[in-house]
N, CA, C and O atoms as a GROMACS GRO file, in nm:
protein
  256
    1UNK      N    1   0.888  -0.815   1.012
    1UNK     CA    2   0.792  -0.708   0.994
    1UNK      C    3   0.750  -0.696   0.849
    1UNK      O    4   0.796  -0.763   0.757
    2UNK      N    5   0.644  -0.591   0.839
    2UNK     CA    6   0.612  -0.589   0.671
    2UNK      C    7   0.725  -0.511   0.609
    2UNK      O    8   0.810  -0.436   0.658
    3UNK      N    9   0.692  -0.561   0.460
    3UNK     CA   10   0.795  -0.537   0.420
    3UNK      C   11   0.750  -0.431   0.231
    3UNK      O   12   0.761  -0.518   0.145
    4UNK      N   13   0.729  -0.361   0.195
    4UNK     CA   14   0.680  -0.295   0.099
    4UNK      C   15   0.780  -0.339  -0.030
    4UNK      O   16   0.895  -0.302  -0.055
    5UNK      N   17   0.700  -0.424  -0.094
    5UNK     CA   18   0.815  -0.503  -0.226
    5UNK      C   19   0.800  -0.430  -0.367
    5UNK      O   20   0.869  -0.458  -0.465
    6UNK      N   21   0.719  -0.352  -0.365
    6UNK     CA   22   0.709  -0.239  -0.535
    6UNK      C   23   0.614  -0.306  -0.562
    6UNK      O   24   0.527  -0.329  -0.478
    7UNK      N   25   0.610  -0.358  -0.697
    7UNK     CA   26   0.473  -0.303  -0.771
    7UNK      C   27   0.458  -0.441  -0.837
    7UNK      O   28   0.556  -0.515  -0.834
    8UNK      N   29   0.346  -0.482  -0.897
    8UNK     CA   30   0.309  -0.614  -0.986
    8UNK      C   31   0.352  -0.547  -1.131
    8UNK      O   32   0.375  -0.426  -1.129
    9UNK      N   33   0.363  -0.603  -1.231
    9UNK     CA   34   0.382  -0.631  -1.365
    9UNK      C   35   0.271  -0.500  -1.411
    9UNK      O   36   0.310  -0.411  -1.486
   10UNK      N   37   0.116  -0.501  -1.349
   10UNK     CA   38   0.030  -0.437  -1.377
   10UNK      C   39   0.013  -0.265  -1.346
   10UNK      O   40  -0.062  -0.183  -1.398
   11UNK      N   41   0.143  -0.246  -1.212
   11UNK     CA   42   0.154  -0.132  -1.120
   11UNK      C   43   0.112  -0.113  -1.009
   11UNK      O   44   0.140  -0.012  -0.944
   12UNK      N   45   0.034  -0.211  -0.964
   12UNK     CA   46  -0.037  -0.218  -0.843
   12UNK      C   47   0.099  -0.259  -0.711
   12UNK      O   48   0.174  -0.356  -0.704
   13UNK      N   49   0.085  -0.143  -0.628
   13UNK     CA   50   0.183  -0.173  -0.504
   13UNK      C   51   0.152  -0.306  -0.404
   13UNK      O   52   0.041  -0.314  -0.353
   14UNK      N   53   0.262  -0.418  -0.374
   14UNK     CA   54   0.247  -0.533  -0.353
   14UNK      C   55   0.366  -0.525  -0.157
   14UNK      O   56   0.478  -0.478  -0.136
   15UNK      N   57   0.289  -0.579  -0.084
   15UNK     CA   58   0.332  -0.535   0.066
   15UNK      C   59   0.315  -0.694   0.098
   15UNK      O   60   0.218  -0.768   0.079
   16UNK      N   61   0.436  -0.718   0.152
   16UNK     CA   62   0.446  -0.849   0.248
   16UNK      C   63   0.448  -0.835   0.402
   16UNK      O   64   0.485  -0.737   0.467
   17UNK      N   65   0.407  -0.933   0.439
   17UNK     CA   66   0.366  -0.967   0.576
   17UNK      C   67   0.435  -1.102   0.613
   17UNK      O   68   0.497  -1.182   0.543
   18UNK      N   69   0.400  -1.103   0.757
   18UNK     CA   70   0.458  -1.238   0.790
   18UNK      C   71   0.419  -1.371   0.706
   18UNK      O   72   0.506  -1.456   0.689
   19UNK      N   73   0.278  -1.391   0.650
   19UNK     CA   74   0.262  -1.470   0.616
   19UNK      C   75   0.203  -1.490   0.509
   19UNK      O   76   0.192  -1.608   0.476
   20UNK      N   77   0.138  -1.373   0.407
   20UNK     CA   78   0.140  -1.322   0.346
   20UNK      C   79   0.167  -1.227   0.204
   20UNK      O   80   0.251  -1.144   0.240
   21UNK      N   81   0.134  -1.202   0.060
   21UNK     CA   82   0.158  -1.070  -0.010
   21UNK      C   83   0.028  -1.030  -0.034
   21UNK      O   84  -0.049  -1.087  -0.111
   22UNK      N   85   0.002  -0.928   0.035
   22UNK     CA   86  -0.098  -0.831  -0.020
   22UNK      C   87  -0.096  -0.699  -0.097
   22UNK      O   88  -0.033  -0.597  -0.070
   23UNK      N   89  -0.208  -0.731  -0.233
   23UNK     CA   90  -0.187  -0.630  -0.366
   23UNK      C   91  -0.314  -0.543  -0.341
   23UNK      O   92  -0.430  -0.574  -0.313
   24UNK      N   93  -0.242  -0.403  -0.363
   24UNK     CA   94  -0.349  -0.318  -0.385
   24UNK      C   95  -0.414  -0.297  -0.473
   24UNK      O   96  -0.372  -0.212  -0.551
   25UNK      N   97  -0.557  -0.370  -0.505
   25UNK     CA   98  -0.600  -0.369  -0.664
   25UNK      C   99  -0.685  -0.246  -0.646
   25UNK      O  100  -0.681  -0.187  -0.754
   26UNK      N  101  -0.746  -0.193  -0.577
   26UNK     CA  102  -0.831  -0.068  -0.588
   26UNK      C  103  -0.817   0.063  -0.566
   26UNK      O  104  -0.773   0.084  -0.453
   27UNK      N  105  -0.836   0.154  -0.626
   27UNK     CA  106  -0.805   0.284  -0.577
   27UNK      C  107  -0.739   0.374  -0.689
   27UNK      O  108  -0.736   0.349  -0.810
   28UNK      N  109  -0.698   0.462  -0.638
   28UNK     CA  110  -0.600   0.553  -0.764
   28UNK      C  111  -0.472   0.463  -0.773
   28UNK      O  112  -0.428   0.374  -0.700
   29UNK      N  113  -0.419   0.530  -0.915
   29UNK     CA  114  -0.293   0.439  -0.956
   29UNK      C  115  -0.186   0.519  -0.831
   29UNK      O  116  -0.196   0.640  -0.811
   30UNK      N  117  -0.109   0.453  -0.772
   30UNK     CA  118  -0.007   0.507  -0.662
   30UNK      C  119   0.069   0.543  -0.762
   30UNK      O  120   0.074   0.472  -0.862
   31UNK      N  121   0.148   0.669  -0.753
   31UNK     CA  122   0.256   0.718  -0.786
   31UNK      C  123   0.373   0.707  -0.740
   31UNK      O  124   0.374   0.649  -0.631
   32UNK      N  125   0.504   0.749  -0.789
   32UNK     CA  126   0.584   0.689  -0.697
   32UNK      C  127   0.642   0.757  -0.555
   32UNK      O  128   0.622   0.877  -0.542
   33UNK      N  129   0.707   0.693  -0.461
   33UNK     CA  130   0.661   0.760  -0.357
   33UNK      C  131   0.595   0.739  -0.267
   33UNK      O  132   0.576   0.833  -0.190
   34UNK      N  133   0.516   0.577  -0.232
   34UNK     CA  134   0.469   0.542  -0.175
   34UNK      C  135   0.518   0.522  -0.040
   34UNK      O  136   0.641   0.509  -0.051
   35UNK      N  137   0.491   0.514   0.061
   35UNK     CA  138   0.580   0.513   0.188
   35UNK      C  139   0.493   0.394   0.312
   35UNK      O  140   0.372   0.376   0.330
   36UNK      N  141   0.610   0.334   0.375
   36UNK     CA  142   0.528   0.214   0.458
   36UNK      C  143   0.483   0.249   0.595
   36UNK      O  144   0.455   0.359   0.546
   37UNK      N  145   0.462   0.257   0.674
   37UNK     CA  146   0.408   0.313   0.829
   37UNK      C  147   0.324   0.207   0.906
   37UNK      O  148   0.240   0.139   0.848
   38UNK      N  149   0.345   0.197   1.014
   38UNK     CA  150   0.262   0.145   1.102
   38UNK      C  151   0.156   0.232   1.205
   38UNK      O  152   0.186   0.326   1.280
   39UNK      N  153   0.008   0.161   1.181
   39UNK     CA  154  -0.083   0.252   1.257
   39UNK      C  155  -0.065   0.227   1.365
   39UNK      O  156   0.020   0.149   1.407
   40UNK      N  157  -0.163   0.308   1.444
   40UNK     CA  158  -0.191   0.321   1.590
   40UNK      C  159  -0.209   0.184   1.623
   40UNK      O  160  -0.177   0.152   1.738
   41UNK      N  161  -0.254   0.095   1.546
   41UNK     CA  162  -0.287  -0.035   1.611
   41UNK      C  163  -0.182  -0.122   1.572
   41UNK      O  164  -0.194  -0.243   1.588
   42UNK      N  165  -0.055  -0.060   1.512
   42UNK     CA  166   0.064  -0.165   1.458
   42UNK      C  167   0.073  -0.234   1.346
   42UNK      O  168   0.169  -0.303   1.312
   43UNK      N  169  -0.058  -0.210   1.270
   43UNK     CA  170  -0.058  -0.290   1.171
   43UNK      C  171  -0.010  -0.206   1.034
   43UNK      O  172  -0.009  -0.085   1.054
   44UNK      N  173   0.025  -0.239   0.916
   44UNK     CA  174   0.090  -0.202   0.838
   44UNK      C  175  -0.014  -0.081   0.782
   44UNK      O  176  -0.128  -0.086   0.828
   45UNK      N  177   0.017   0.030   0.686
   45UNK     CA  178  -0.079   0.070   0.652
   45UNK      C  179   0.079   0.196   0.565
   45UNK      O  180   0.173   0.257   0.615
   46UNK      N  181   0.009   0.172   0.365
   46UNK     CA  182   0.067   0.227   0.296
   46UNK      C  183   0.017   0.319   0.259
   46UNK      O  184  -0.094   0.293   0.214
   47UNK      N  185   0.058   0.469   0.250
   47UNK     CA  186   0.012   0.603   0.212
   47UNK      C  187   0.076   0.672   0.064
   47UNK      O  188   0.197   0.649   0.057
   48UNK      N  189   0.040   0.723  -0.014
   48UNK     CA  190   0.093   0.803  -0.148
   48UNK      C  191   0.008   0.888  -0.136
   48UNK      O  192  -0.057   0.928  -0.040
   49UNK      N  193   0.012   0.927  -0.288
   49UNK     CA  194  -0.064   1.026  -0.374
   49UNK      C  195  -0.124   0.980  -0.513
   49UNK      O  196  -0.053   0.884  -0.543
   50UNK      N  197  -0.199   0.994  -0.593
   50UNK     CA  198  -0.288   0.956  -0.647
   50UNK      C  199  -0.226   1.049  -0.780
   50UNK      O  200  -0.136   1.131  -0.763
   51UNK      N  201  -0.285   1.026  -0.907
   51UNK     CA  202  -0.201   1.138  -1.012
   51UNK      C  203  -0.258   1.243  -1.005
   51UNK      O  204  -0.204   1.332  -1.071
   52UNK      N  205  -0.356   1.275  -0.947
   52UNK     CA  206  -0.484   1.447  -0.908
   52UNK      C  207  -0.381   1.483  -0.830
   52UNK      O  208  -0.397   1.603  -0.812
   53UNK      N  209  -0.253   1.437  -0.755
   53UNK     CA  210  -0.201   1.487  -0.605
   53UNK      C  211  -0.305   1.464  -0.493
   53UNK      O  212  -0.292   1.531  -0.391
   54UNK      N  213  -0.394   1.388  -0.500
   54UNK     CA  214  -0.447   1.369  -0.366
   54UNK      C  215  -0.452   1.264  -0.303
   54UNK      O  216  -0.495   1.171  -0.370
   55UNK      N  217  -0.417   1.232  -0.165
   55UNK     CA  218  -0.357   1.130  -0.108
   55UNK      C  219  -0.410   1.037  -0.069
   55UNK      O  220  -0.522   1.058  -0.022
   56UNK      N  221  -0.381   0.949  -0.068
   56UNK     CA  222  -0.468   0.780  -0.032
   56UNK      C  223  -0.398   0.736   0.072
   56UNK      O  224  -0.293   0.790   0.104
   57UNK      N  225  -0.456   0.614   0.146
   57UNK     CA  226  -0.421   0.562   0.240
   57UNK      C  227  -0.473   0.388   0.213
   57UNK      O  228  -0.576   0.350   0.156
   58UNK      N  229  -0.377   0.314   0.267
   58UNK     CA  230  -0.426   0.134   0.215
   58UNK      C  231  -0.343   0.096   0.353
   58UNK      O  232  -0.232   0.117   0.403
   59UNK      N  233  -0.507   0.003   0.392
   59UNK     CA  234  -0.406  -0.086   0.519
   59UNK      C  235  -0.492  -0.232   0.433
   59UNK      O  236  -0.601  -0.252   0.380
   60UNK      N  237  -0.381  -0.299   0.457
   60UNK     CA  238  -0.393  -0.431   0.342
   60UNK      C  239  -0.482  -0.501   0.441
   60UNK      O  240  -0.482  -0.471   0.560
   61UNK      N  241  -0.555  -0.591   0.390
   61UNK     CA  242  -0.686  -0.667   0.500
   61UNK      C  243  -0.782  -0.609   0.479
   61UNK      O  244  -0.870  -0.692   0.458
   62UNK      N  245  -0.835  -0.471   0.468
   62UNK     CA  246  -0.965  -0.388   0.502
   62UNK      C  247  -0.973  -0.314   0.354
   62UNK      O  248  -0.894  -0.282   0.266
   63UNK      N  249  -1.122  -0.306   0.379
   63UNK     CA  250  -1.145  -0.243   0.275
   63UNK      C  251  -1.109  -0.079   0.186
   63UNK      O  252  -1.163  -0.026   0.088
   64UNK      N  253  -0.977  -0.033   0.287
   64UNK     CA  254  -0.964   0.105   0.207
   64UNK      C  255  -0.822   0.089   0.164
   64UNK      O  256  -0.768   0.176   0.096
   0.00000   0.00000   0.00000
């Protein structure tokens, strides 16, 4: 299953997959606290908070 490995050198949160590492380069800087979950459709999808406190959502593959 995926597997949520911390962060690149740069801070960007880094999530493995079966076959796979996918880096979150866009968005607010994640704080720490990030947490791993699987959606409705099973696929991985990582949620935090942003440094405003407002919350983001990243499913690795797609654009958010």
């Amino acid at each position: 299953g995926p597997v949520l490995l911390g962060r690149t050198a740069e801070g960007a949160l880094r999530l493995r997959t079966a076959g796979a590492t996918a880096v979150r380069s866009q968005g607010p800087v994640a704080l720490d606290g990030a947490a791993l979950h699987l959606g409705a459709d099973g696929a991985p999808v990582v949620v935090g908070f942003g440094p405003d406190a407002a919350p983001w959502i990243w499913r690795p593959g797609t654009a958010t």
